[in-house]
C-alpha positions as CSV (number, residue, x, y, z in Angstrom):
1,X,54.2,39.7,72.1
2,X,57.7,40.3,71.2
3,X,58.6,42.2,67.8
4,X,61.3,43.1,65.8
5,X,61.0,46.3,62.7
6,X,63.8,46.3,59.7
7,X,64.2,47.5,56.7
8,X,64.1,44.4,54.3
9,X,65.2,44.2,50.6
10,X,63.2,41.7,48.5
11,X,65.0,41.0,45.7
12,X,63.0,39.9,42.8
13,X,64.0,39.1,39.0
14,X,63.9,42.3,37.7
15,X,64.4,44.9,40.8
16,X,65.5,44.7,44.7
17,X,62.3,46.2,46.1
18,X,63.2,47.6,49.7
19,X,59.8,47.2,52.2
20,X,59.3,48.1,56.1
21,X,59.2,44.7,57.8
22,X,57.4,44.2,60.9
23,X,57.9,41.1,63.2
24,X,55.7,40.3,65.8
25,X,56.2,36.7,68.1
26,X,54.4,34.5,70.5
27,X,55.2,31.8,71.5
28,X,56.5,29.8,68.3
29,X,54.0,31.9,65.7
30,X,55.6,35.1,63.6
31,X,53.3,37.4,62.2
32,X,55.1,39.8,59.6
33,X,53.7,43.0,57.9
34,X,55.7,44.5,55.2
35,X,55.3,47.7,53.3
36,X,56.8,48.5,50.4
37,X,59.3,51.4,50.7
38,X,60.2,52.1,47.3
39,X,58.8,52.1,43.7
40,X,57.8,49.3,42.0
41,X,58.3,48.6,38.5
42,X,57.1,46.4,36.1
43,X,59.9,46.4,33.4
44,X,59.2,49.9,32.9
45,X,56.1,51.4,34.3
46,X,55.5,52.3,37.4
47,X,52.9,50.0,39.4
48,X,52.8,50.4,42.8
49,X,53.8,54.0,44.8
50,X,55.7,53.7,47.7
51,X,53.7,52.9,51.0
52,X,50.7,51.6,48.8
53,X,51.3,47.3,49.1
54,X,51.2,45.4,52.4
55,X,52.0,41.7,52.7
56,X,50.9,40.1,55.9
57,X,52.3,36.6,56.9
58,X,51.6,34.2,59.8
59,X,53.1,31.5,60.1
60,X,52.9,28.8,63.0
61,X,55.8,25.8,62.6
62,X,53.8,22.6,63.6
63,X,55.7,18.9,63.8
64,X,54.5,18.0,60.6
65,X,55.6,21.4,58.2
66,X,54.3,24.6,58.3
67,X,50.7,26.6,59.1
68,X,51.5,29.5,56.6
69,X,48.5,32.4,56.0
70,X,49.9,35.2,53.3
71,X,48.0,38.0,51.7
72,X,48.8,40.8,49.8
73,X,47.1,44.2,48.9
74,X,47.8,46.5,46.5
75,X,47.0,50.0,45.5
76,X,48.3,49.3,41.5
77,X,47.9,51.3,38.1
78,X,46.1,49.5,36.0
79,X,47.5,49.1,32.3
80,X,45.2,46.6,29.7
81,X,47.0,43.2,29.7
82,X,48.7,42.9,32.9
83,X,46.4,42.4,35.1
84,X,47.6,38.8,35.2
85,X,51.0,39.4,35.3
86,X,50.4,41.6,38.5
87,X,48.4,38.9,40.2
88,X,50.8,36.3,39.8
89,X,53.3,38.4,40.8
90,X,52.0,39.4,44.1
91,X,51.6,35.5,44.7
92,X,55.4,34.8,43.7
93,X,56.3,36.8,46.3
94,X,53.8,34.9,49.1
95,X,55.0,31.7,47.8
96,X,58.9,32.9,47.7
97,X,58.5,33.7,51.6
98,X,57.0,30.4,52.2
99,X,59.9,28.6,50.9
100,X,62.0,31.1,52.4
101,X,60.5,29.9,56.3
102,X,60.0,26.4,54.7
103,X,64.1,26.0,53.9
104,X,64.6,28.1,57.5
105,X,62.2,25.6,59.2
106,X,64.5,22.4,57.8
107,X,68.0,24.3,58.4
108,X,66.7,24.3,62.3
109,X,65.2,21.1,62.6
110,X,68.6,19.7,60.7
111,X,70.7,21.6,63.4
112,X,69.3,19.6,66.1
C-alpha cells in the first residue's frame, strides 16, 4: 500500500470545514479516511467537535465508471428538528466527493 496524509479543506455552503485526509493506494483503488479538524456549524450551533466525524471512501475506477463505497459517522448534538437536515448533510458531502473522483476520472480518461 502506498499512502499519502494532508490536511484538506472541504468547502461547503455555509463554512470551509478543514479535515485530516488519509490516502491509502493499491493498485488502481484509493481508500480515504477523513477527520474533521475543526468545528462544525450548522448556521449557528455547534454540531460536531473537532475529531468527532470520519468519512471513509473507496473507490475502485472500473472501464465502465466508478466502484464508489462512502460512509460517514458522526458524534453530533442533537437539537429537535434537524435531524434531517444533518443526515442529508452528511450525504452531500459523500455524494460531493463522488462527483469530485467522477469529474477527475473523465478529466484523465479525456487526457488520453
Amino acid at each position: 500500500y502506498g499512502d499519502h496524509r494532508d490536511l484538506h479543506s472541504f468547502p461547503t455552503r455555509r463554512s470551509s470545514d478543514l479535515y485530516e485526509t488519509v490516502y491509502k493506494f493499491k493498485g488502481s483503488a484509493i481508500w480515504v479516511n477523513m477527520v474533521n479538524t475543526t468545528k462544525m456549524k450548522y448556521k449557528f450551533i455547534p454540531m460536531v467537535k473537532p475529531g468527532k466525524m470520519s468519512v471513509n471512501l473507496f473507490i475502485l475506477p472500473m472501464e465502465d465508471g466508478l466502484l464508489f463505497y462512502g460512509v460517514s459517522a458522526a458524534e453530533t448534538t442533537s437539537f429537535f428538528g434537524l435531524e434531517r437536515a444533518k443526515k442529508e448533510s452528511f450525504y452531500n458531502r459523500i455524494k460531493a466527493m463522488y462527483n469530485w473522483f467522477s469529474d477527475q476520472l473523465e478529466a484523465n480518461v479525456q487526457q488520453q
